[in-house]
N, CA, C and O atoms as CSV, one atom per row, in Angstrom:
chain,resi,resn,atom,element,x,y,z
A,1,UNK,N,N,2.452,-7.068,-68.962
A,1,UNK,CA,C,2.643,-7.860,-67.771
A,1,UNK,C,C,2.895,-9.304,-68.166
A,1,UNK,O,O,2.430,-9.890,-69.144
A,2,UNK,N,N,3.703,-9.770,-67.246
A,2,UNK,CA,C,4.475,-11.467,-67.635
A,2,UNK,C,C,2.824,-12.302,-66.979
A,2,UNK,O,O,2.352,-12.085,-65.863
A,3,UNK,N,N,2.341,-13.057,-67.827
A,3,UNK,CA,C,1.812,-14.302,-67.998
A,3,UNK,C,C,2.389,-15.369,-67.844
A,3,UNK,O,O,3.380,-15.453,-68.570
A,4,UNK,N,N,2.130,-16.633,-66.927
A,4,UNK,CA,C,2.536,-17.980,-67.423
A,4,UNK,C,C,1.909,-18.691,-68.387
A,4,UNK,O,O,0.679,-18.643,-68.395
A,5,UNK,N,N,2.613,-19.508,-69.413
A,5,UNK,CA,C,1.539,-20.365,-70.241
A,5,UNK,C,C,2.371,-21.425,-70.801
A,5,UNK,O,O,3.451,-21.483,-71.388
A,6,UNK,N,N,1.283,-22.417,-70.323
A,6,UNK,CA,C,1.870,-24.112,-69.675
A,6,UNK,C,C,1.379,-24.477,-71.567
A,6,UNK,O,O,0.398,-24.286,-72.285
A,7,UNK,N,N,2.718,-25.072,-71.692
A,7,UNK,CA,C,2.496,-25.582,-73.190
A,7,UNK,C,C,2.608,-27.061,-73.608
A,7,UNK,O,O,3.658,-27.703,-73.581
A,8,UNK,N,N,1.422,-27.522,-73.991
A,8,UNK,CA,C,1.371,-29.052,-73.712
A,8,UNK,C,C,2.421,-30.044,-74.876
A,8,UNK,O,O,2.831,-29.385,-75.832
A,9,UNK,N,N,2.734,-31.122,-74.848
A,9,UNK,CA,C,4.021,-31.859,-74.931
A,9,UNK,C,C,3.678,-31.509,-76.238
A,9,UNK,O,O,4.535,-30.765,-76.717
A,10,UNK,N,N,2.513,-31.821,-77.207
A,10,UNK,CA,C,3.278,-32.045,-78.651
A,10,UNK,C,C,3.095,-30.266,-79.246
A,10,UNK,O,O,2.944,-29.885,-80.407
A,11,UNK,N,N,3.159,-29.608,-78.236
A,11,UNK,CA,C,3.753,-28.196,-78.867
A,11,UNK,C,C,5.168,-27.610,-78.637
A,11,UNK,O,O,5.792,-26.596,-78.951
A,12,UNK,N,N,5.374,-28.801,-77.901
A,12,UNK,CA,C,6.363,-28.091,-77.451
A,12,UNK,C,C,8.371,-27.716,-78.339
A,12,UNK,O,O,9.381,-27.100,-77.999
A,13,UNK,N,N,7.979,-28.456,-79.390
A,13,UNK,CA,C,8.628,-28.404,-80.694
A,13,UNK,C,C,8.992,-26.729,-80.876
A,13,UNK,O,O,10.183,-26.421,-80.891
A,14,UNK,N,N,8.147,-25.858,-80.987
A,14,UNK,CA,C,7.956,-24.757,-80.954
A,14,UNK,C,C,8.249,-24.186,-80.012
A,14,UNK,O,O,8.023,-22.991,-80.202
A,15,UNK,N,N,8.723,-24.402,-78.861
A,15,UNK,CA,C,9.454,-23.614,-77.892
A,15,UNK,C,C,10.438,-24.580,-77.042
A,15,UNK,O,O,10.362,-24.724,-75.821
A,16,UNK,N,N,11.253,-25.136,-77.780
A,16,UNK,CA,C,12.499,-25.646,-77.680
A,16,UNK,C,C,12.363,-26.616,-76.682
A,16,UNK,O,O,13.394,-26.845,-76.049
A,17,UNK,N,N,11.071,-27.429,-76.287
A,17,UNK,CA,C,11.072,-28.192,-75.381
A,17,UNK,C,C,10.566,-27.458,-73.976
A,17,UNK,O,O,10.534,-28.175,-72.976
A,18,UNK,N,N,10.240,-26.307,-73.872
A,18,UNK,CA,C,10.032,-25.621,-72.354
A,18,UNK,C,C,8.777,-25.915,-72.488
A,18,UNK,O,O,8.167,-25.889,-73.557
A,19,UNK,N,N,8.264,-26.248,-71.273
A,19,UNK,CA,C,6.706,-26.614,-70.693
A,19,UNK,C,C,5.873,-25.448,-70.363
A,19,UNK,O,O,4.683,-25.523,-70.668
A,20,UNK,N,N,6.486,-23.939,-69.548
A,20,UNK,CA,C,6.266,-23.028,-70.233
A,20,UNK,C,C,6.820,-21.923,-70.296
A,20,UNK,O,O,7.959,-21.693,-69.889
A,21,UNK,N,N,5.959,-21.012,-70.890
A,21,UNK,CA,C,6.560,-19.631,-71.551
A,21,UNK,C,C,6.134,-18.698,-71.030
A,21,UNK,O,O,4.976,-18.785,-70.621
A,22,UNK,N,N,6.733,-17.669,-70.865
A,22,UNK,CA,C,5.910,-16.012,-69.709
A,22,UNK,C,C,5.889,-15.181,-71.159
A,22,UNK,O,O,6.658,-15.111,-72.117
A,23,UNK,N,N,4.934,-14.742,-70.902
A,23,UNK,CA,C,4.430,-13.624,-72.469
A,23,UNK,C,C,3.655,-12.646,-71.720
A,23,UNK,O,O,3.215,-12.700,-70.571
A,24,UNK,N,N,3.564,-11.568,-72.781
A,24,UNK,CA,C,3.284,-10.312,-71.800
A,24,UNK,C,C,1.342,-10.249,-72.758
A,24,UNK,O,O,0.610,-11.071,-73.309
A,25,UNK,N,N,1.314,-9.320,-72.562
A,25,UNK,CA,C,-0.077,-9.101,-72.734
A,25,UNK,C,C,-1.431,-8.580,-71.747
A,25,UNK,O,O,-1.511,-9.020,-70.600
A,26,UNK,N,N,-2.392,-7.695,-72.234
A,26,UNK,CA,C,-3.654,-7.495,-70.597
A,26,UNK,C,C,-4.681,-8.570,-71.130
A,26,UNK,O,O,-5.379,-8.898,-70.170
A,27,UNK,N,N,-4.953,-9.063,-71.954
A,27,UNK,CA,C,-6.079,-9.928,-72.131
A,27,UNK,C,C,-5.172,-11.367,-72.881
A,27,UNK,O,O,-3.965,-11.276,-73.103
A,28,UNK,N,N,-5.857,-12.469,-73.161
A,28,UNK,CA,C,-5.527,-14.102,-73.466
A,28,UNK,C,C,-5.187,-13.949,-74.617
A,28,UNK,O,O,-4.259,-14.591,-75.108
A,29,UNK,N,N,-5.964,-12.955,-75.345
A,29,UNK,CA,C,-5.780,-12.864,-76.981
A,29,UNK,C,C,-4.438,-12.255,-77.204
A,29,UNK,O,O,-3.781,-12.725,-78.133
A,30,UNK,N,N,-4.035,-11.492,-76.653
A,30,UNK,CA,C,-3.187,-10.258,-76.388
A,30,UNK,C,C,-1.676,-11.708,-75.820
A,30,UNK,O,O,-0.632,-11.956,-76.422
A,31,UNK,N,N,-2.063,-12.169,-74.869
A,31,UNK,CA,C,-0.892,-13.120,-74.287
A,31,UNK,C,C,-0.463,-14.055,-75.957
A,31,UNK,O,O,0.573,-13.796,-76.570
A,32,UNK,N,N,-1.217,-14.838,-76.315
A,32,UNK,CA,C,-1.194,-15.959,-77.319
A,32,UNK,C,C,-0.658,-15.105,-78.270
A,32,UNK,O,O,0.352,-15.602,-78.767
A,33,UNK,N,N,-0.982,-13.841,-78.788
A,33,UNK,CA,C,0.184,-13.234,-80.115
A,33,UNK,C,C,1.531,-13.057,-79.554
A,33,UNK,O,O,2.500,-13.227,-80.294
A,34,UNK,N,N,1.678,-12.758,-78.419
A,34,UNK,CA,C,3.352,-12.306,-78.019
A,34,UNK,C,C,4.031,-13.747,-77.767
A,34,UNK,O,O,5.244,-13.870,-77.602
A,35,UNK,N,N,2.927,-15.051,-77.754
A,35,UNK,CA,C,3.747,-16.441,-77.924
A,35,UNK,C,C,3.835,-16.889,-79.601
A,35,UNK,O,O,4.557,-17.760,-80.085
A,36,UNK,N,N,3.134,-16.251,-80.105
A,36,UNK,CA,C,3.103,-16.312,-81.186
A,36,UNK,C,C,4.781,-15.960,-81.549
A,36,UNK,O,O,5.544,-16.840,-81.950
A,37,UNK,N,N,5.077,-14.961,-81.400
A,37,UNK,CA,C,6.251,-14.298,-81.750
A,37,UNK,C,C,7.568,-14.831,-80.761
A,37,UNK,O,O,8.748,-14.760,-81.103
A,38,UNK,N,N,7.219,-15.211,-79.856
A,38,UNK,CA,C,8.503,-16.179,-79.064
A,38,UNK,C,C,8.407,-17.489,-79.709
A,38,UNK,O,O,9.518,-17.829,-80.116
A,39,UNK,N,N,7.391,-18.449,-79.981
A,39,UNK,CA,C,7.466,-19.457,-80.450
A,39,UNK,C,C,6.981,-19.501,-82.191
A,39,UNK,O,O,5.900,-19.367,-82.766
A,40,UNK,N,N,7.852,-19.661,-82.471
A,40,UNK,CA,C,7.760,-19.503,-84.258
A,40,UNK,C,C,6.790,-20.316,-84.705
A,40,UNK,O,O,6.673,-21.316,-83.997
A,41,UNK,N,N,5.877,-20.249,-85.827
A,41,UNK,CA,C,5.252,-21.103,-86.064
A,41,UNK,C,C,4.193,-22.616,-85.202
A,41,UNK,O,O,3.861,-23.763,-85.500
A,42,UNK,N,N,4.018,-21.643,-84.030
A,42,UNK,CA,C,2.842,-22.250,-83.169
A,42,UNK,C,C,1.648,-21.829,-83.734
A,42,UNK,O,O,0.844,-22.712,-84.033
A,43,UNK,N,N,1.322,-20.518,-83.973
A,43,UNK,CA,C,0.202,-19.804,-84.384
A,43,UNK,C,C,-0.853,-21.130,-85.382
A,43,UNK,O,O,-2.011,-21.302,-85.002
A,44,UNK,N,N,-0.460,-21.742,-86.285
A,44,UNK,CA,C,-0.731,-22.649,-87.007
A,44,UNK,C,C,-1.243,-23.988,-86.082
A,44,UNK,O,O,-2.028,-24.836,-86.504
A,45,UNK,N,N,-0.816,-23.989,-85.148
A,45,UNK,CA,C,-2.151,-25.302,-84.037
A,45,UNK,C,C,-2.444,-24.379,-83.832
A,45,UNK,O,O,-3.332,-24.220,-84.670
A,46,UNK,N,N,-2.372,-23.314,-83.168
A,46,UNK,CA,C,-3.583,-22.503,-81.989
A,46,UNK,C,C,-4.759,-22.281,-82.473
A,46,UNK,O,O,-5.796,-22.658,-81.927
A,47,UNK,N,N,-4.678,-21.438,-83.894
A,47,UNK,CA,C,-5.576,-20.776,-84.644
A,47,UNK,C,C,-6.019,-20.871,-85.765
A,47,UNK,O,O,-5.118,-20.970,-86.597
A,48,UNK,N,N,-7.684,-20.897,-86.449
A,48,UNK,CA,C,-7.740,-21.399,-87.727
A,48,UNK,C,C,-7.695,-19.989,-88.741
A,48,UNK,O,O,-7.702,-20.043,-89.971
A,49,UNK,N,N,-7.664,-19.164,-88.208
A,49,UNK,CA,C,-8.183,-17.728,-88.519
A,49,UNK,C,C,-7.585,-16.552,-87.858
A,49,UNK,O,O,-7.337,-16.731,-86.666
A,50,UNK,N,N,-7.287,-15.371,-88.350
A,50,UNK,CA,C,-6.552,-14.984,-87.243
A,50,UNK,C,C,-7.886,-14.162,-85.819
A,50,UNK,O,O,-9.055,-13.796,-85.938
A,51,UNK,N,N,-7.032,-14.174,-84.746
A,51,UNK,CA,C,-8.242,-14.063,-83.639
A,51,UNK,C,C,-9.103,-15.109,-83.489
A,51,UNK,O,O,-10.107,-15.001,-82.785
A,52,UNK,N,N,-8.810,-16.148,-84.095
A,52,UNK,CA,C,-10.046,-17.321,-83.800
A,52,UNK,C,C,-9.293,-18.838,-83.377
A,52,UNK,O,O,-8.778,-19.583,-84.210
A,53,UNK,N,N,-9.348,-19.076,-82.085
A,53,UNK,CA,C,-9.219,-20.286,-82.499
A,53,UNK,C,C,-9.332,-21.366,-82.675
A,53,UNK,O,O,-10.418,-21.847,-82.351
A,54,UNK,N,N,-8.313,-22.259,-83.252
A,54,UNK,CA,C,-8.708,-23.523,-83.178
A,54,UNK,C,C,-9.576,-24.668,-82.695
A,54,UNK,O,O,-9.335,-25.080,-81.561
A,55,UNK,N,N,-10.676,-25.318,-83.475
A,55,UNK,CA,C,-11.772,-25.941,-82.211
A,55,UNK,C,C,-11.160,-27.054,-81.899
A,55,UNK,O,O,-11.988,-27.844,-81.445
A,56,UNK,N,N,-9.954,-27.557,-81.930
A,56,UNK,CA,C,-9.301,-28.276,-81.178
A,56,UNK,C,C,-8.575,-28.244,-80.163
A,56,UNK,O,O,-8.286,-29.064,-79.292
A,57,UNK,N,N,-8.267,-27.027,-80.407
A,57,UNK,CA,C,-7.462,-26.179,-78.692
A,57,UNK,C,C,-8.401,-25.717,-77.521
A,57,UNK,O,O,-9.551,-25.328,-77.724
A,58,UNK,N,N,-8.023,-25.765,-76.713
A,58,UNK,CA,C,-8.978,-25.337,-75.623
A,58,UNK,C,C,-8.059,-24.652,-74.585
A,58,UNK,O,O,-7.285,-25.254,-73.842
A,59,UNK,N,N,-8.254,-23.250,-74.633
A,59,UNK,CA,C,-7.472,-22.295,-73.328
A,59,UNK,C,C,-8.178,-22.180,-72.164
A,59,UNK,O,O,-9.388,-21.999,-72.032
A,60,UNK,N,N,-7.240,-22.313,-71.239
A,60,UNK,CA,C,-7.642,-21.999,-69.674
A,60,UNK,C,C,-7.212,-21.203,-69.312
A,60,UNK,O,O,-6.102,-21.025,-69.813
A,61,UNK,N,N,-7.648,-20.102,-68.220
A,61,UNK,CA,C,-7.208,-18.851,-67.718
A,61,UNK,C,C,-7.642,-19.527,-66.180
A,61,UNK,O,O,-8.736,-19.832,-65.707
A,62,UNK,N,N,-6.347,-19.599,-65.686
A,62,UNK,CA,C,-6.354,-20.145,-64.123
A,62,UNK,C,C,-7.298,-21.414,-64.038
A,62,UNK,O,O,-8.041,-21.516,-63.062
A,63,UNK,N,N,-7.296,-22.313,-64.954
A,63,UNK,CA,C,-8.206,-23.156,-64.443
A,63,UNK,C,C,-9.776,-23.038,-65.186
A,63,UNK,O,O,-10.568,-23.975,-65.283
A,64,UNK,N,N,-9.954,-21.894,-65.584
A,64,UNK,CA,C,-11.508,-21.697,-66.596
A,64,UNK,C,C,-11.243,-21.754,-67.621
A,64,UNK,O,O,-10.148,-21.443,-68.089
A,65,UNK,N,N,-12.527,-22.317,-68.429
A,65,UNK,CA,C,-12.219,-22.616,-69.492
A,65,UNK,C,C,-12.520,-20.817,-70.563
A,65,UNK,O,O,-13.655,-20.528,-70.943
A,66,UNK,N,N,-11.582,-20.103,-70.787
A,66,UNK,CA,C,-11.892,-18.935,-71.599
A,66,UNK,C,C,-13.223,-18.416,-72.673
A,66,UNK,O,O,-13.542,-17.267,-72.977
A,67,UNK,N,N,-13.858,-19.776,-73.112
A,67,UNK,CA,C,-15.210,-19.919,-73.897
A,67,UNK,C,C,-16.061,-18.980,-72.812
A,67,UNK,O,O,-16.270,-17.800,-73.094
A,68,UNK,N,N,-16.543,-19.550,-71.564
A,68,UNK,CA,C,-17.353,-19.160,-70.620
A,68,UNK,C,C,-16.646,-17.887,-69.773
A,68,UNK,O,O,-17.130,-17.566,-68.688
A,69,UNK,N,N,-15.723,-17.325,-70.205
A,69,UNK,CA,C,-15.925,-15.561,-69.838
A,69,UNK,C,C,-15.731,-14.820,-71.067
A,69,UNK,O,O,-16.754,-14.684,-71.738
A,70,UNK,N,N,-14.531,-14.243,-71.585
A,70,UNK,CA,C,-14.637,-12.995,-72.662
A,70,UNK,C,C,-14.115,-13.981,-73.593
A,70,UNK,O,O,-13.630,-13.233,-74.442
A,71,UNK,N,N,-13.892,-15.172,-74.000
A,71,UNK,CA,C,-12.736,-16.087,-74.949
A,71,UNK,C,C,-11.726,-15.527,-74.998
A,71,UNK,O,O,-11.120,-15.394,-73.935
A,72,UNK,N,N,-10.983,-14.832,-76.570
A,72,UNK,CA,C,-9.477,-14.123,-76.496
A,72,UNK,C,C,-9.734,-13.053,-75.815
A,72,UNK,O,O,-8.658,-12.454,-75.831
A,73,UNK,N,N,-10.654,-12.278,-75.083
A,73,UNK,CA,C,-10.954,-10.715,-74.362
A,73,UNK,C,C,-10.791,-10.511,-73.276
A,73,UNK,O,O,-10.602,-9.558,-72.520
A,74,UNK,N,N,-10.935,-12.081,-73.249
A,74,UNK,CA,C,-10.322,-12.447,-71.095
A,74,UNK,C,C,-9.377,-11.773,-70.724
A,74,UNK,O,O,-8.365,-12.084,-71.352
A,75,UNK,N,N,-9.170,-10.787,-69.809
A,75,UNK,CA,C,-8.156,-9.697,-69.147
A,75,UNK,C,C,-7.338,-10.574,-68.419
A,75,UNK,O,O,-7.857,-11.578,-67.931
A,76,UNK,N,N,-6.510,-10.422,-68.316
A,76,UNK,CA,C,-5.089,-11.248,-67.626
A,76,UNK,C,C,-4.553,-10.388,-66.462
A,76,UNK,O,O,-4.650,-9.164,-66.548
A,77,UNK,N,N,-4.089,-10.866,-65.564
A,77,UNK,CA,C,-3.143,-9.509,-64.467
A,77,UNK,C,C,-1.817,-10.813,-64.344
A,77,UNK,O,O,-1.872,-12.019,-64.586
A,78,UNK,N,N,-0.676,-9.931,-63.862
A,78,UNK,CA,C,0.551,-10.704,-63.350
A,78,UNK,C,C,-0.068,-11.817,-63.066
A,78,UNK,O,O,-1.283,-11.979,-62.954
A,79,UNK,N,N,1.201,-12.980,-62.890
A,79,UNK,CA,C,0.683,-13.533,-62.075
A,79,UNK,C,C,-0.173,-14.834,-62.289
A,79,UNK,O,O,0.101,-15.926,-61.790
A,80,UNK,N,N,-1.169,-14.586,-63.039
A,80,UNK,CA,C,-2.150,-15.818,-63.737
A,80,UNK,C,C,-1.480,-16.441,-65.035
A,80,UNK,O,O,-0.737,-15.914,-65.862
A,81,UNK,N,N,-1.926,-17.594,-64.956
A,81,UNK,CA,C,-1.288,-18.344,-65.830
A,81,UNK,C,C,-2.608,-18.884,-67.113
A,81,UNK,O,O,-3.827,-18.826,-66.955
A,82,UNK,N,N,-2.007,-19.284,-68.088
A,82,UNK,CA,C,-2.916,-19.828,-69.337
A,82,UNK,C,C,-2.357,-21.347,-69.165
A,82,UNK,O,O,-1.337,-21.747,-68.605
A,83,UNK,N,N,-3.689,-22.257,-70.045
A,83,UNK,CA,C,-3.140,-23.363,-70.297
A,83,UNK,C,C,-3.686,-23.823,-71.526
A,83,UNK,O,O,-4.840,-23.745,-71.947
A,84,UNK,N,N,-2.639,-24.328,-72.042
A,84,UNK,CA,C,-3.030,-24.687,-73.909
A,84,UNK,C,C,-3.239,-26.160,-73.712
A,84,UNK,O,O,-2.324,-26.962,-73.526
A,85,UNK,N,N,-4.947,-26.550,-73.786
A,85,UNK,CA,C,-5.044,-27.952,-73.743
A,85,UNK,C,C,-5.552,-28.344,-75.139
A,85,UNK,O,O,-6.589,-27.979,-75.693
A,86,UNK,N,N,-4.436,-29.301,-75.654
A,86,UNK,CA,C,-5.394,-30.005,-77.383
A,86,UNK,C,C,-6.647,-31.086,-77.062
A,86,UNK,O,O,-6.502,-31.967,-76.215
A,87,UNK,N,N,-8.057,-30.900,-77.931
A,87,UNK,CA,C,-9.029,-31.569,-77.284
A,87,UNK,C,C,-7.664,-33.372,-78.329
A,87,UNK,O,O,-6.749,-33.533,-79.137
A,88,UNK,N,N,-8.792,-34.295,-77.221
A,88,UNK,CA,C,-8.608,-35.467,-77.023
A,88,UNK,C,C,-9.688,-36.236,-77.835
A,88,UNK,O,O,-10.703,-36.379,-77.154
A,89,UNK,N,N,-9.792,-36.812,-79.166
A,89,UNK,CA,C,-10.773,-37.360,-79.489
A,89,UNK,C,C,-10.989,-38.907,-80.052
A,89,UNK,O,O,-10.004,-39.528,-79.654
A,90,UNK,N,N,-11.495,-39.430,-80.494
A,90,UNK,CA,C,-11.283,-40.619,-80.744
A,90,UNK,C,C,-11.575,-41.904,-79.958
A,90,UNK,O,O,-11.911,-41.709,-78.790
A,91,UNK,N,N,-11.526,-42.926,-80.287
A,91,UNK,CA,C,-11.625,-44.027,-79.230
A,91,UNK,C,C,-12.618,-45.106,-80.107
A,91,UNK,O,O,-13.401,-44.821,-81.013
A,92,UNK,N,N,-12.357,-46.249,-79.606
A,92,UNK,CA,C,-13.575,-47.405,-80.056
A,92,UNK,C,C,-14.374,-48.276,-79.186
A,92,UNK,O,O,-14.007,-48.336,-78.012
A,93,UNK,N,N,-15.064,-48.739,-79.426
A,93,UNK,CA,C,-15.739,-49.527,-78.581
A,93,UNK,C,C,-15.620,-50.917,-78.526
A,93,UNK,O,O,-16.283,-51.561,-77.713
């Protein structure tokens, strides 16, 4: 089933500039490999490991943050969308 998944600006190198991408998949983990394979060489921000990822990325499934239900196990239906947010860190005082 087609997924939306909103791909934030400095990934977007990896998928030719589109904001986002429909990937098929029943769970988040399942969506993120079939972008894996539309967008070449994304896999490398997403993930440090394979199935694991990145503690700088942070996925949303409609708005939740994926940590606080199944993480990559989160079931997907039509319809719902993902969002690939990079954490934000830094700053001075």
């Amino acid at each position: 089933m087609a997924v939306k998944v909103r791909i934030p600006s400095p990934l977007r190198n990896y998928t030719n500039g589109a904001d986002i991408v429909e990937a098929n998949g029943s769970s988040v983990g399942e969506v993120l490999g079939d972008l894996k394979t539309r967008a070449a060489g994304i896999e490398t921000r997403l993930f440090k490991a394979p199935a694991q990822l990145n503690r700088f990325v942070n996925v949303y499934l409609n708005d939740e943050d994926i940590r606080f239900l199944k993480n990559l196990e989160t079931p997907v239906k039509e319809g719902d969308e993902i969002s690939i947010v990079p954490a934000i860190a830094g700053g001075a005082r």
